[in-house]
The first five atom37 places (N, CA, C, CB, O) and aatype in JSON, in Angstrom:
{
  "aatype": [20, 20, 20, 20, 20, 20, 20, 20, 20, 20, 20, 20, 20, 20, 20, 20, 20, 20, 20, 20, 20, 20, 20, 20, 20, 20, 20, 20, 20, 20, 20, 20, 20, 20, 20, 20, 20, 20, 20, 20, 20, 20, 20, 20, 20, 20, 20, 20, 20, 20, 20, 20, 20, 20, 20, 20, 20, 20, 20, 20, 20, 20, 20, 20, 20, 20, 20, 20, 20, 20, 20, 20, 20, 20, 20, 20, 20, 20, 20, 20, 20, 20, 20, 20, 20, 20, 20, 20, 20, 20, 20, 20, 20, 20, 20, 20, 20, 20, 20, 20, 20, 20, 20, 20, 20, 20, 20, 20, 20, 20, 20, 20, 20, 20, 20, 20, 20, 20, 20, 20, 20, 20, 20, 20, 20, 20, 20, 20, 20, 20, 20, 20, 20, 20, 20, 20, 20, 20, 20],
  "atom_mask": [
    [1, 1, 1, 1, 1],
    [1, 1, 1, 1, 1],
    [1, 1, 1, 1, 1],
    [1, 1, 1, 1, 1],
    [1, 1, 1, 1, 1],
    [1, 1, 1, 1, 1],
    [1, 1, 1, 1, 1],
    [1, 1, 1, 1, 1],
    [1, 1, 1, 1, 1],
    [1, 1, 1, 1, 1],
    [1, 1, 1, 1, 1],
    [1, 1, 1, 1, 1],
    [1, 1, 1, 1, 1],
    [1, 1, 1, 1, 1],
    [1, 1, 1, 1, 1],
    [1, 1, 1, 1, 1],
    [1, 1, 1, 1, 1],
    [1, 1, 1, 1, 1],
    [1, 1, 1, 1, 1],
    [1, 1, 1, 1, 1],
    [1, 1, 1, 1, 1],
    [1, 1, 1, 1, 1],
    [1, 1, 1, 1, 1],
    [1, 1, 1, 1, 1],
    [1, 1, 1, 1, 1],
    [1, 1, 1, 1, 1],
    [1, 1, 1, 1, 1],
    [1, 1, 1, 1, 1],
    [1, 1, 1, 1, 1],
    [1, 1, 1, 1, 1],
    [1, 1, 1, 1, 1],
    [1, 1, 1, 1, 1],
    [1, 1, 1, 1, 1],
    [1, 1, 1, 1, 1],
    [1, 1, 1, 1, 1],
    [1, 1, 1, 1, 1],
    [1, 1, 1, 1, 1],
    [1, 1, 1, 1, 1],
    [1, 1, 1, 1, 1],
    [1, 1, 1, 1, 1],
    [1, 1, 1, 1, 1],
    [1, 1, 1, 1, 1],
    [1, 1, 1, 1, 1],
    [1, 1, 1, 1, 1],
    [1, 1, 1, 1, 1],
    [1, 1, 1, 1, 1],
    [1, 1, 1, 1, 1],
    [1, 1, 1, 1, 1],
    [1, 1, 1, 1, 1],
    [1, 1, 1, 1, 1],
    [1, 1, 1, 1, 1],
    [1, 1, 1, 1, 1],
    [1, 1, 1, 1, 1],
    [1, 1, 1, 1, 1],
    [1, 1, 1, 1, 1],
    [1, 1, 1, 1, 1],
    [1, 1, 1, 1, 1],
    [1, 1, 1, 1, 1],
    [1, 1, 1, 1, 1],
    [1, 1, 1, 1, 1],
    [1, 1, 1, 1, 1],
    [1, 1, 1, 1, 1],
    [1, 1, 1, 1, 1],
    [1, 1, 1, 1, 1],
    [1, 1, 1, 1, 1],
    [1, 1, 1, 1, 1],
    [1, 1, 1, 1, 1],
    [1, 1, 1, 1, 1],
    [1, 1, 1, 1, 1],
    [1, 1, 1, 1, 1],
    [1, 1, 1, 1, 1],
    [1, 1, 1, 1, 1],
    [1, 1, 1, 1, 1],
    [1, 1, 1, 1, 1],
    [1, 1, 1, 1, 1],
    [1, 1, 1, 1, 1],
    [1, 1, 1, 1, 1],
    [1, 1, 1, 1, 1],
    [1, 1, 1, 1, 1],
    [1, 1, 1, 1, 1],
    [1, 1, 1, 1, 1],
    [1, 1, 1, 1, 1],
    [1, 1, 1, 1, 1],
    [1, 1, 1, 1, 1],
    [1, 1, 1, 1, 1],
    [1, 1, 1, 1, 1],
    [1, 1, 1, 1, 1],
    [1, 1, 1, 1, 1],
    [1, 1, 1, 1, 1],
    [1, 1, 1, 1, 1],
    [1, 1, 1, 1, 1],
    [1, 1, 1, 1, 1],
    [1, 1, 1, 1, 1],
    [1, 1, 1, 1, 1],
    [1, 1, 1, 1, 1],
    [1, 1, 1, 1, 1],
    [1, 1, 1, 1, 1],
    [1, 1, 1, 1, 1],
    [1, 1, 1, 1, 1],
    [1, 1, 1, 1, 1],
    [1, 1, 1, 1, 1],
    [1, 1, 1, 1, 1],
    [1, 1, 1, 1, 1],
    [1, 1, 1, 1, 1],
    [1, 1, 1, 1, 1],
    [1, 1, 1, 1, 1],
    [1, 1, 1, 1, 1],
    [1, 1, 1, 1, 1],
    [1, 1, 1, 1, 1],
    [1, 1, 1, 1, 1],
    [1, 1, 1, 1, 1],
    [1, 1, 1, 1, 1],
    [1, 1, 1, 1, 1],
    [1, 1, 1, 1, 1],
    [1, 1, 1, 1, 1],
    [1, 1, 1, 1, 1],
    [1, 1, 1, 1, 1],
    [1, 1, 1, 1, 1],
    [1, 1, 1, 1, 1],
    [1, 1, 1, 1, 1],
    [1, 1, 1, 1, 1],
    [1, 1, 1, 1, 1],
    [1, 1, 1, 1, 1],
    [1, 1, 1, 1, 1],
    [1, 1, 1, 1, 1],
    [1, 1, 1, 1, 1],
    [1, 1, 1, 1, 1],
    [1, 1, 1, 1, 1],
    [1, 1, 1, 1, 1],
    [1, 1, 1, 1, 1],
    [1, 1, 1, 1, 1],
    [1, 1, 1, 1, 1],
    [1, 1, 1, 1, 1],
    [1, 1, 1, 1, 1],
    [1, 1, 1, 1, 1],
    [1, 1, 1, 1, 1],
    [1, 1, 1, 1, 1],
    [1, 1, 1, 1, 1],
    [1, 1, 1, 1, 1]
  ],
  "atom_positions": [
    [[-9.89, 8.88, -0.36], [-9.13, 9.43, -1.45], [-8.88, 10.92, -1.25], [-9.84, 9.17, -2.76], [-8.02, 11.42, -1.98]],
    [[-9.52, 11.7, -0.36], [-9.61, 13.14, -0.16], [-8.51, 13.51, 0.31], [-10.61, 13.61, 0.64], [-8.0, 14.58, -0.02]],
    [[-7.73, 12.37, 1.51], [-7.06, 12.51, 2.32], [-5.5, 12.17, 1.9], [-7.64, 11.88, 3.28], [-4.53, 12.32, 2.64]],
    [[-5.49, 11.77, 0.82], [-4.36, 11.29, -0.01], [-3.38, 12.19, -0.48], [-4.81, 10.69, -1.08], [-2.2, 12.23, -0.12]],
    [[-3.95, 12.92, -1.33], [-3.02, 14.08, -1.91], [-2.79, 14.95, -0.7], [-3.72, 14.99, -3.21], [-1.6, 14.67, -0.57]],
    [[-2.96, 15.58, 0.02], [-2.75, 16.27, 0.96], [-2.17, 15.3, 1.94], [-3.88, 16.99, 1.33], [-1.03, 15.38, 1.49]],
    [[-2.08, 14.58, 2.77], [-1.5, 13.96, 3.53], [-0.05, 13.97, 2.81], [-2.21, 12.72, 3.82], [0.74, 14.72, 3.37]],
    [[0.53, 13.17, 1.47], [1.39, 13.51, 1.0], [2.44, 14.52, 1.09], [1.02, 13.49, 0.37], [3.62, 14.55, 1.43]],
    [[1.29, 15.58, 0.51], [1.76, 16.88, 0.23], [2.43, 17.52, 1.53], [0.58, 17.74, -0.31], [3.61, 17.89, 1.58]],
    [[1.29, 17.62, 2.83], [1.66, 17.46, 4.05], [3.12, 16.95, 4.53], [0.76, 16.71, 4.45], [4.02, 17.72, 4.85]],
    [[3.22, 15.62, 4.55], [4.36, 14.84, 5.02], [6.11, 15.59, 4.1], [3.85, 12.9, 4.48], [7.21, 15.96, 4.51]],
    [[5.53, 15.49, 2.98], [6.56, 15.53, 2.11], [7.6, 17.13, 2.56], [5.76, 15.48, 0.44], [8.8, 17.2, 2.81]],
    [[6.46, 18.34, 2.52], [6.82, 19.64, 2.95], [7.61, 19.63, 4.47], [5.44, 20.5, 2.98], [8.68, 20.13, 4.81]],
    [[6.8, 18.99, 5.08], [7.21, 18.49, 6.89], [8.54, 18.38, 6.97], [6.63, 16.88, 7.51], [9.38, 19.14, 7.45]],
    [[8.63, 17.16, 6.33], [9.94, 16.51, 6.1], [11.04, 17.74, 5.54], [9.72, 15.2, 4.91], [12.03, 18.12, 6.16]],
    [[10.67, 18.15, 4.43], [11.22, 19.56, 3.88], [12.06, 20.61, 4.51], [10.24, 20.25, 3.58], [13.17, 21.0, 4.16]],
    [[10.85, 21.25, 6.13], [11.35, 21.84, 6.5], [11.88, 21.39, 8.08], [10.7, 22.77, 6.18], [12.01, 22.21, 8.99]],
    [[12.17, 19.96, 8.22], [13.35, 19.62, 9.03], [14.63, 19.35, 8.56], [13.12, 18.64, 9.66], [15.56, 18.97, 9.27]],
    [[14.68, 19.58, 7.16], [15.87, 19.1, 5.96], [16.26, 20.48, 5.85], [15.34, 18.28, 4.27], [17.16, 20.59, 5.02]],
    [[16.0, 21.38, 6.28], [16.31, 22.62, 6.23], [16.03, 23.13, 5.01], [17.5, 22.83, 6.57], [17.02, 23.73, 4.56]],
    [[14.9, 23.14, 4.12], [14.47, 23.62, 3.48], [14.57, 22.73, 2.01], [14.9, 24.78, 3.72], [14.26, 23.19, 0.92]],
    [[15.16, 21.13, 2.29], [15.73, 20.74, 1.18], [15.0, 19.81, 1.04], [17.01, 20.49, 1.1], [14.79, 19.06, 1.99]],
    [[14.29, 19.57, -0.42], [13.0, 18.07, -0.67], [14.1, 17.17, -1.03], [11.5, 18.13, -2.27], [15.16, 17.55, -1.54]],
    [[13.77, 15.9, -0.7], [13.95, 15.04, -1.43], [12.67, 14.22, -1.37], [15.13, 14.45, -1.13], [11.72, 14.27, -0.59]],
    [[13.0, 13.14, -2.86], [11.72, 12.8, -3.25], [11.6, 11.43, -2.15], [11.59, 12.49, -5.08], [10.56, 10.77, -2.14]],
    [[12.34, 11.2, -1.56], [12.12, 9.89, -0.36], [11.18, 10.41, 0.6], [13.59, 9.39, 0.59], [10.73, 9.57, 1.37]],
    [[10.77, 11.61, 0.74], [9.86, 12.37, 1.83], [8.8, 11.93, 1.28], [9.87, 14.01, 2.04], [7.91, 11.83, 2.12]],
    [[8.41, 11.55, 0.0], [7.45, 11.13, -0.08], [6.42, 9.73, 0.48], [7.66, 11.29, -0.96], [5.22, 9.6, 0.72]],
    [[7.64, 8.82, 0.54], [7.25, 7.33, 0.93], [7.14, 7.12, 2.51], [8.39, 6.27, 0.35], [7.32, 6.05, 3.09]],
    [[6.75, 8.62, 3.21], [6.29, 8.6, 4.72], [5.56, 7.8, 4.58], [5.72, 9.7, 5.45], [5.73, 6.59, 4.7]],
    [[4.35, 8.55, 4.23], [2.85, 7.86, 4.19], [2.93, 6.62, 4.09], [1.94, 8.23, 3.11], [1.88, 6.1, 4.47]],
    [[3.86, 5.71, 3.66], [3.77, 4.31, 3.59], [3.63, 3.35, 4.95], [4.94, 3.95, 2.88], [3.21, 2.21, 5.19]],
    [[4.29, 4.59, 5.8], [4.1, 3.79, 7.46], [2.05, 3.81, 7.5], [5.14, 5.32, 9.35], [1.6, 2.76, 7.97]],
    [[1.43, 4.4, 7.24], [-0.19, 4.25, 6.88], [-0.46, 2.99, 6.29], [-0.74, 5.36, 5.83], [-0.89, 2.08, 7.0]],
    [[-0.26, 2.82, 5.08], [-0.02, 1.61, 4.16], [-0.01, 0.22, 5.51], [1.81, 1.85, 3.09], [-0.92, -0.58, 5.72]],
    [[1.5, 0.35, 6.33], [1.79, -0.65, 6.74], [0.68, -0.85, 8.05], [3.27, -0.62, 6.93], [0.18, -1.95, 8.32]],
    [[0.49, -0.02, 8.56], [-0.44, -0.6, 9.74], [-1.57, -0.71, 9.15], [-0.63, 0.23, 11.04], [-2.22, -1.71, 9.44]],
    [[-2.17, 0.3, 8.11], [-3.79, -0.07, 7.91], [-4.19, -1.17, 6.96], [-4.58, 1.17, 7.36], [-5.3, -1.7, 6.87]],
    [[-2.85, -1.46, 6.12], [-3.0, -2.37, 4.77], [-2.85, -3.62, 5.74], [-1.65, -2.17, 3.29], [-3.72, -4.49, 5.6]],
    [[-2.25, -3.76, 6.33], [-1.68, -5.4, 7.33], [-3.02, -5.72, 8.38], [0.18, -5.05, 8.71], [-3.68, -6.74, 8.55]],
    [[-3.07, -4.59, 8.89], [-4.58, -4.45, 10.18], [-5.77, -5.12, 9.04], [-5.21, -2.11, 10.85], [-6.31, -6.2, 9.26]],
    [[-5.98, -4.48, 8.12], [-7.18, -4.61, 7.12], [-7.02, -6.07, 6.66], [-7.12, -3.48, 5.76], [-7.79, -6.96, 7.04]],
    [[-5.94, -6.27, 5.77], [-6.46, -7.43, 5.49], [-5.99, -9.44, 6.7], [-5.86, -7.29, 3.75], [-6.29, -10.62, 6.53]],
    [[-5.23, -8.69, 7.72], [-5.62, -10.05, 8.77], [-7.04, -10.05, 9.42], [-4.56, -10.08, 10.14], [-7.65, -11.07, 9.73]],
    [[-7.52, -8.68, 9.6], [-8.78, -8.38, 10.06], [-9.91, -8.71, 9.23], [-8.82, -7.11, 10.34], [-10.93, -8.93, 9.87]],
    [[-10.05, -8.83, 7.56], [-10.58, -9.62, 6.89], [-10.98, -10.59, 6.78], [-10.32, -9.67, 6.44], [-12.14, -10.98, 6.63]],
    [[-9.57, -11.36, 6.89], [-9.71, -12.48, 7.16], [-10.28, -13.03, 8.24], [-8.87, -12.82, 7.06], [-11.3, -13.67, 7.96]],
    [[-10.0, -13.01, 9.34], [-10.22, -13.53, 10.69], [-11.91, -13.24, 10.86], [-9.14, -12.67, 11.91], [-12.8, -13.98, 11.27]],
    [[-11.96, -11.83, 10.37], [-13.94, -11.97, 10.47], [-14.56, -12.97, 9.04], [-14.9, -9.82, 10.19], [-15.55, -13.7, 9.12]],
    [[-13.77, -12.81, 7.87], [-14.33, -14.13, 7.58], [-14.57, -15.45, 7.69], [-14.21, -14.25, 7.1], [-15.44, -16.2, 7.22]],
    [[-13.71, -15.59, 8.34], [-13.72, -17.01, 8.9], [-14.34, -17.27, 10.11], [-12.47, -17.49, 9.08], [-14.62, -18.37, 10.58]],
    [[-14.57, -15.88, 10.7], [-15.51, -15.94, 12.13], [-16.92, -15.34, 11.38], [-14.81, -14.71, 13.71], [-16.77, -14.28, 10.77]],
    [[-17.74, -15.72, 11.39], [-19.14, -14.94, 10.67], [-19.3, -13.71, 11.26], [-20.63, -15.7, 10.88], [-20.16, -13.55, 12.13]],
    [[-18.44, -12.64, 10.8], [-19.0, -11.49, 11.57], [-18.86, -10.33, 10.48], [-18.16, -11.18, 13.07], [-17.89, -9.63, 10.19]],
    [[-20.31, -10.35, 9.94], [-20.53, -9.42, 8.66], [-20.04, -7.84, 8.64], [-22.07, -9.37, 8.41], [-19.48, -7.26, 7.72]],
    [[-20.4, -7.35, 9.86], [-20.05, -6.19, 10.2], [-18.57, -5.41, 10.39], [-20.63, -6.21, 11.14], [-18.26, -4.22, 10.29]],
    [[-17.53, -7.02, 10.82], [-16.3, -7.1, 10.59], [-15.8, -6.75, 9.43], [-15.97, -8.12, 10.82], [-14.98, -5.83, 9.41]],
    [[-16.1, -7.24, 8.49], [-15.46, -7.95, 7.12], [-15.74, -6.71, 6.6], [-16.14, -9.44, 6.29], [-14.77, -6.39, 5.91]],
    [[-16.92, -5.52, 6.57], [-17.14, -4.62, 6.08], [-16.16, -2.96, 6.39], [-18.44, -4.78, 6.36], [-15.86, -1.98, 5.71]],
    [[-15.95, -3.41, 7.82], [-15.26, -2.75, 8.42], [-13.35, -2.83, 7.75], [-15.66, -3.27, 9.87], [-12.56, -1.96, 7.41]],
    [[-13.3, -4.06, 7.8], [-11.74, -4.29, 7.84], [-11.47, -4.14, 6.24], [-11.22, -5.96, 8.55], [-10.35, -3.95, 5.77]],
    [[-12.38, -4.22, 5.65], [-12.03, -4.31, 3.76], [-12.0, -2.95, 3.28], [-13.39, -5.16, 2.67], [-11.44, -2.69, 2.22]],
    [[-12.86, -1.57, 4.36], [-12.6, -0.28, 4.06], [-11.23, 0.25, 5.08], [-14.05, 0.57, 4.28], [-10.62, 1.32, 4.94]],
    [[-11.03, -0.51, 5.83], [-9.61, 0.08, 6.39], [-8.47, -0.56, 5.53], [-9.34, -0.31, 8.09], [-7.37, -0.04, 5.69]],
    [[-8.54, -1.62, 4.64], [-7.79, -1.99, 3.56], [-7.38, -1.2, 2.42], [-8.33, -2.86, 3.12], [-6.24, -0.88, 2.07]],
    [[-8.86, -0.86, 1.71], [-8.84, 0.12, 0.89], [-8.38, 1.21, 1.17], [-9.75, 0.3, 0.52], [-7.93, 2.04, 0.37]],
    [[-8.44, 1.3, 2.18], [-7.51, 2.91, 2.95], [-7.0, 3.26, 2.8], [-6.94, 3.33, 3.77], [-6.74, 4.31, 2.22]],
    [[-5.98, 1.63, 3.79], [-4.49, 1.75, 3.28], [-3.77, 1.81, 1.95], [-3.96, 0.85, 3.7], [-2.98, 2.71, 1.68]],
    [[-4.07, 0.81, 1.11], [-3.98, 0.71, -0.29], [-3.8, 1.93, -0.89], [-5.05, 0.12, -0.83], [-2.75, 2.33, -1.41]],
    [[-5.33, 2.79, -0.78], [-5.13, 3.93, -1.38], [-3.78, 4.64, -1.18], [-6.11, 4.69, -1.0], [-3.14, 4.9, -2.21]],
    [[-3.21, 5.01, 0.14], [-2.33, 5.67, 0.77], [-1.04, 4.89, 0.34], [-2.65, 5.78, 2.25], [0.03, 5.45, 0.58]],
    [[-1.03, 4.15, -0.01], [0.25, 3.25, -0.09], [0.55, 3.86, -1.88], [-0.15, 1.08, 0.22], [1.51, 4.53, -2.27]],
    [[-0.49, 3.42, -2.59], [-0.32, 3.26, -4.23], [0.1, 5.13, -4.22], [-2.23, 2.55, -5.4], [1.1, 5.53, -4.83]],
    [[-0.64, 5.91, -3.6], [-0.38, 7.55, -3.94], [1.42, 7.65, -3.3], [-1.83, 8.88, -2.76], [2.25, 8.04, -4.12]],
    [[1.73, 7.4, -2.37], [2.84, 7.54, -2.75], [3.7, 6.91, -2.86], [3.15, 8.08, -2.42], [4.83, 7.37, -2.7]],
    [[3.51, 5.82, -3.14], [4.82, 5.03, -4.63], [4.28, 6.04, -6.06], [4.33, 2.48, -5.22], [5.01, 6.81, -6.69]],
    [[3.29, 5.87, -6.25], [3.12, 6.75, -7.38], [3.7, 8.32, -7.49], [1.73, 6.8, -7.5], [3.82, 8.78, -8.62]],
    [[4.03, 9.06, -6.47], [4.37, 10.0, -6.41], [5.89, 10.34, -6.03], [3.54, 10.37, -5.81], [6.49, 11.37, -6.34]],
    [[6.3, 9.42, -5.42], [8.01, 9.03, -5.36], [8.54, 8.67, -6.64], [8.37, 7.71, -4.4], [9.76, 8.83, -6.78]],
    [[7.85, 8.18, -7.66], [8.14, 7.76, -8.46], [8.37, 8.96, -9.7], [7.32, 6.78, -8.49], [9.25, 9.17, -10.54]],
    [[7.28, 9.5, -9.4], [7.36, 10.88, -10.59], [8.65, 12.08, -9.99], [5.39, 11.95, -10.63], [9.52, 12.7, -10.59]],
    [[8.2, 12.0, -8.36], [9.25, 12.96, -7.89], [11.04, 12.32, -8.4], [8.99, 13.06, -5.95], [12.01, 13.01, -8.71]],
    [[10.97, 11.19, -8.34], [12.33, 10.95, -8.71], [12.73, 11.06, -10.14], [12.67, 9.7, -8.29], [13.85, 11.46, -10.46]],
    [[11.63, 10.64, -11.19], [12.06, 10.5, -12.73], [11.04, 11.8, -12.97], [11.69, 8.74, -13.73], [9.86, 11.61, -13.29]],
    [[11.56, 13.07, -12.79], [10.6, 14.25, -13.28], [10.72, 14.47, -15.25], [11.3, 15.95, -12.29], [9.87, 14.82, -16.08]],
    [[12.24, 14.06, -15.39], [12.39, 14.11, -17.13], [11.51, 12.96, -17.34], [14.13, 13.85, -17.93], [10.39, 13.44, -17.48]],
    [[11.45, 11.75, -17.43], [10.76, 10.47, -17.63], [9.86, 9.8, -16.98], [11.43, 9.75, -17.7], [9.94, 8.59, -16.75]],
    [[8.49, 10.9, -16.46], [7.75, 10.45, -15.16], [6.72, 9.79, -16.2], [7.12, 11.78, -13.87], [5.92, 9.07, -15.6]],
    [[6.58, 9.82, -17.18], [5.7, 8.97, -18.5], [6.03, 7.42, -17.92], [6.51, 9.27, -20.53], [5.32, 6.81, -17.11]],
    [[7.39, 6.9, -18.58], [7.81, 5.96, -18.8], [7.87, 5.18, -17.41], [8.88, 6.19, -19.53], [7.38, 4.1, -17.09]],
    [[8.48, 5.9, -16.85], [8.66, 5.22, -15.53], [7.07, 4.82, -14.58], [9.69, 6.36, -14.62], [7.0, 3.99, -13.68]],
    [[6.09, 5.54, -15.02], [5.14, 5.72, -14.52], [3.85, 4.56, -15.02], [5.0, 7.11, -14.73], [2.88, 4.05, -14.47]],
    [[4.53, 4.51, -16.48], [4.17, 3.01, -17.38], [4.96, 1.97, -16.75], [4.65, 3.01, -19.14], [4.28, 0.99, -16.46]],
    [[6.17, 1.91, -16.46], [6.67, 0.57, -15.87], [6.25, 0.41, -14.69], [8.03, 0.39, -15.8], [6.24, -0.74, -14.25]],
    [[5.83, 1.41, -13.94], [4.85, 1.04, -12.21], [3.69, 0.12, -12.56], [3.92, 2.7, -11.31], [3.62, -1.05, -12.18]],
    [[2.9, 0.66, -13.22], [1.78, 0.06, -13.76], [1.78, -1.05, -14.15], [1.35, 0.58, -14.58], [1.29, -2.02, -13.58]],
    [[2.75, -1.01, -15.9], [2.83, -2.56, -16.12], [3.79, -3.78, -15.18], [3.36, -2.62, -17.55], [4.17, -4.9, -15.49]],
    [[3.95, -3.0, -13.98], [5.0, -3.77, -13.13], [3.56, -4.45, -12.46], [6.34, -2.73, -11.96], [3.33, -5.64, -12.66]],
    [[2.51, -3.53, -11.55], [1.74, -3.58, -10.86], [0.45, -5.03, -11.83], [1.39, -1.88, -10.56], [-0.07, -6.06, -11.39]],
    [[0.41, -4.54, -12.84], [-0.81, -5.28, -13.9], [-0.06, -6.83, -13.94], [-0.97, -4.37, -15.91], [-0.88, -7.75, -13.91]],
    [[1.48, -7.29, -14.0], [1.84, -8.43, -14.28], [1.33, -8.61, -13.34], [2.97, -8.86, -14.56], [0.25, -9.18, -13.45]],
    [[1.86, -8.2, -11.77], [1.76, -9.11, -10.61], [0.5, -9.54, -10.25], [2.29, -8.57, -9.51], [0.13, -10.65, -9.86]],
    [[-0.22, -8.31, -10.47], [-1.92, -8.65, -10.41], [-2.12, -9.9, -11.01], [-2.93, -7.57, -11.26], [-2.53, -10.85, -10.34]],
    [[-1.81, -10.01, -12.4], [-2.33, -11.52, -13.28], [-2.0, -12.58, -12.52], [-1.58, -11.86, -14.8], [-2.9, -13.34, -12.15]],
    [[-0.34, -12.88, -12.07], [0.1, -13.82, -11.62], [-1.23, -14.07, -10.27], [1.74, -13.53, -11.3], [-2.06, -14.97, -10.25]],
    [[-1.04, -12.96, -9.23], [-1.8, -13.38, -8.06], [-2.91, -13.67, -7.92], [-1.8, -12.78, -7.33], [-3.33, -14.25, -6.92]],
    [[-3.84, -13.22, -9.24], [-5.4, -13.24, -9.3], [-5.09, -14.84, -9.85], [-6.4, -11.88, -10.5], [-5.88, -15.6, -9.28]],
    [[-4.32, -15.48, -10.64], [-4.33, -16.52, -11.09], [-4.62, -17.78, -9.62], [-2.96, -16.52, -11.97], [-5.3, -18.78, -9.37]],
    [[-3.92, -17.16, -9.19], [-3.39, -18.19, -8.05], [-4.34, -18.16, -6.78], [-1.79, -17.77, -7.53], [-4.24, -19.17, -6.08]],
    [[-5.28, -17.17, -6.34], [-5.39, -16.85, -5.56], [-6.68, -18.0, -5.09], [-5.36, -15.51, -5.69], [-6.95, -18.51, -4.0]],
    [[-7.28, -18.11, -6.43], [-8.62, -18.74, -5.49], [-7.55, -20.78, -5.2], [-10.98, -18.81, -7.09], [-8.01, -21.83, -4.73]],
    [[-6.67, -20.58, -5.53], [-5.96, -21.97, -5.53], [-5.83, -22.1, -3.89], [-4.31, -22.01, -6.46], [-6.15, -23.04, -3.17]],
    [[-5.05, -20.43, -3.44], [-4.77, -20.48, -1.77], [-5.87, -20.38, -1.41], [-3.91, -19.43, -1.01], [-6.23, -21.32, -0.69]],
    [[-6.73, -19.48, -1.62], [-8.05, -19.28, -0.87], [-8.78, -20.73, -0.56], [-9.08, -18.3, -1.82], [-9.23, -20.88, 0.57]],
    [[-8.92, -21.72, -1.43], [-9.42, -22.91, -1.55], [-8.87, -23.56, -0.14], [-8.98, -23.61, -2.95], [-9.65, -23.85, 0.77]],
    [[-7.32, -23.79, -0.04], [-6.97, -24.21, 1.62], [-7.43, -23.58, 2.38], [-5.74, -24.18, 2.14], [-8.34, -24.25, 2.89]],
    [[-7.36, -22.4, 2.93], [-8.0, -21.63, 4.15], [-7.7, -20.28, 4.01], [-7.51, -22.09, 5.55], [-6.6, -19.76, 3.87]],
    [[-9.19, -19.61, 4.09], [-9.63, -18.55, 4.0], [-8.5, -18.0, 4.83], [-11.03, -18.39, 4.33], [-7.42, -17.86, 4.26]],
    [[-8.6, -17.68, 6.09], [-8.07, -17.11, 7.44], [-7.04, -17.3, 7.3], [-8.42, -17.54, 8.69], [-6.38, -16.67, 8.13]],
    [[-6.32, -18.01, 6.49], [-4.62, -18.36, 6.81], [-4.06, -17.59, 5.8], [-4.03, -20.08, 6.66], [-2.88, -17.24, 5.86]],
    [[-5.11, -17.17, 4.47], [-4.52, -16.72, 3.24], [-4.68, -15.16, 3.41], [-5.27, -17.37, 1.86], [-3.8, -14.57, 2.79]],
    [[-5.54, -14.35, 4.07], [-5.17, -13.64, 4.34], [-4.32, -12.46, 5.4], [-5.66, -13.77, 4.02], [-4.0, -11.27, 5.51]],
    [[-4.23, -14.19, 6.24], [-3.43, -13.66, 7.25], [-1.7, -13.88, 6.79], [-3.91, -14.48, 8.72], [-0.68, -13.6, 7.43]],
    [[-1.83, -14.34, 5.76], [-0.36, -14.72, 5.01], [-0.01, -13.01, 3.98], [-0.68, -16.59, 3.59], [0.96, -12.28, 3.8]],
    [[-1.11, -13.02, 3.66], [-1.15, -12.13, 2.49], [-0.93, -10.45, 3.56], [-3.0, -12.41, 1.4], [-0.36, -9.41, 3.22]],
    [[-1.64, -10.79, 4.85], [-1.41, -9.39, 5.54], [0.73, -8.98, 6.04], [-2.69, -9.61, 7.35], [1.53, -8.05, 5.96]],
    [[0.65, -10.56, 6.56], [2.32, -10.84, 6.57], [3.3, -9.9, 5.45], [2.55, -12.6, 6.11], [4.23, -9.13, 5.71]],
    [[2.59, -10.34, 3.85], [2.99, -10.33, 3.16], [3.2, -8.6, 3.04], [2.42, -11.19, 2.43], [4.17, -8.09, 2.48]],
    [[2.62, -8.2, 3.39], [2.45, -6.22, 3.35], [3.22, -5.72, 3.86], [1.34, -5.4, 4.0], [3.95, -4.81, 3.46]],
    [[3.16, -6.38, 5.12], [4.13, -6.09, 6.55], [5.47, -6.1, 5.64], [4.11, -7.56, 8.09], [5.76, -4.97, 5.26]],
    [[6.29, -7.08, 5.22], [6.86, -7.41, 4.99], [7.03, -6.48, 3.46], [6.67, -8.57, 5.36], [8.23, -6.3, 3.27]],
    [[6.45, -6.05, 2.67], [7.42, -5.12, 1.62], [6.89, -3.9, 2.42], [7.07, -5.12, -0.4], [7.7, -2.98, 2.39]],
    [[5.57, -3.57, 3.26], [6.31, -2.43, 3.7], [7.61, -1.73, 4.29], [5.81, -2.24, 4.2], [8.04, -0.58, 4.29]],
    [[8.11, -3.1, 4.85], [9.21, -2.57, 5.48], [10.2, -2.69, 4.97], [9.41, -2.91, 6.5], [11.23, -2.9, 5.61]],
    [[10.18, -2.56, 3.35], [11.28, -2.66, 2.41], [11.54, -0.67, 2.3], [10.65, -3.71, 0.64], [12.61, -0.06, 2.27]],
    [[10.36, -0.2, 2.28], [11.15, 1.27, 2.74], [11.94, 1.63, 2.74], [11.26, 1.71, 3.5], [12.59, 2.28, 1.92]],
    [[12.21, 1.11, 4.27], [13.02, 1.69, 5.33], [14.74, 1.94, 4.34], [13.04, 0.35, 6.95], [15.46, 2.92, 4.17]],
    [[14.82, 0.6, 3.92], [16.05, 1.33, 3.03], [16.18, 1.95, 2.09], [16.75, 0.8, 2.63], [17.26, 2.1, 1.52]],
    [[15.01, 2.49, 1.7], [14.88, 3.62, 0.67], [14.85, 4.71, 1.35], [13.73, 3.6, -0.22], [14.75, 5.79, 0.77]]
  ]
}
């Protein structure tokens, strides 16, 4: 979490001064290339040591998850305020209650996939990262 706000802050300025001095708030959603390798690495790597007994794995790959995660949620969260600076309240409530539905739906469901196979569900679910990370790119 130390490495969050500053990495940001970092990237965002970077970006800044190859723009010739000009922010935009899309400089923020660098850091998401982090997100995509450590959030996707973490949780196929989860998986695969759970399903292989390797304790030391699973401990390993669930803090390079959280990593990513962290790094991912700071800047959507911060693209988000940088873009709606009059309405960073509201908009900042609809991230959330956007984030809290999907949570319900997936926590609902999850031990349903988990029940077929461990290893496949989170190697689906790592897919699954890959895959809106690289929704980005057209942002």
């Amino acid at each position: 979490m130390l490495l969050v706000g500053p990495l940001t802050d970092f990237t965002a300025a970077w970006m800044s001064r190859r723009n010739h001095g000009v922010f935009e708030p899309e400089f923020r959603l660098l850091p998401i290339f982090f997100y995509f390798f450590f959030g996707t690495m973490g949780l196929m790597g989860f998986g695969l040591s759970i399903s292989n007994p390797s304790p030391w794995g699973s401990i390993i790959f669930f803090g390079i998850l959280n990593f990513g995660i962290t790094i991912g949620c700071s800047a959507v969260i911060s693209y988000v305020v940088d873009c709606h600076r009059h309405t960073a309240d509201a908009a900042l409530g609809a991230v959330i209650f956007g984030k809290n539905v999907l949570s319900a739906i997936i926590t609902s469901e999850t031990n349903n996939w988990l029940s077929l196979s461990i290893r496949d569900a989170f190697l689906e679910m790592g897919g699954m990262a890959l895959a809106t990370s690289l929704l980005t790119i057209p942002m």
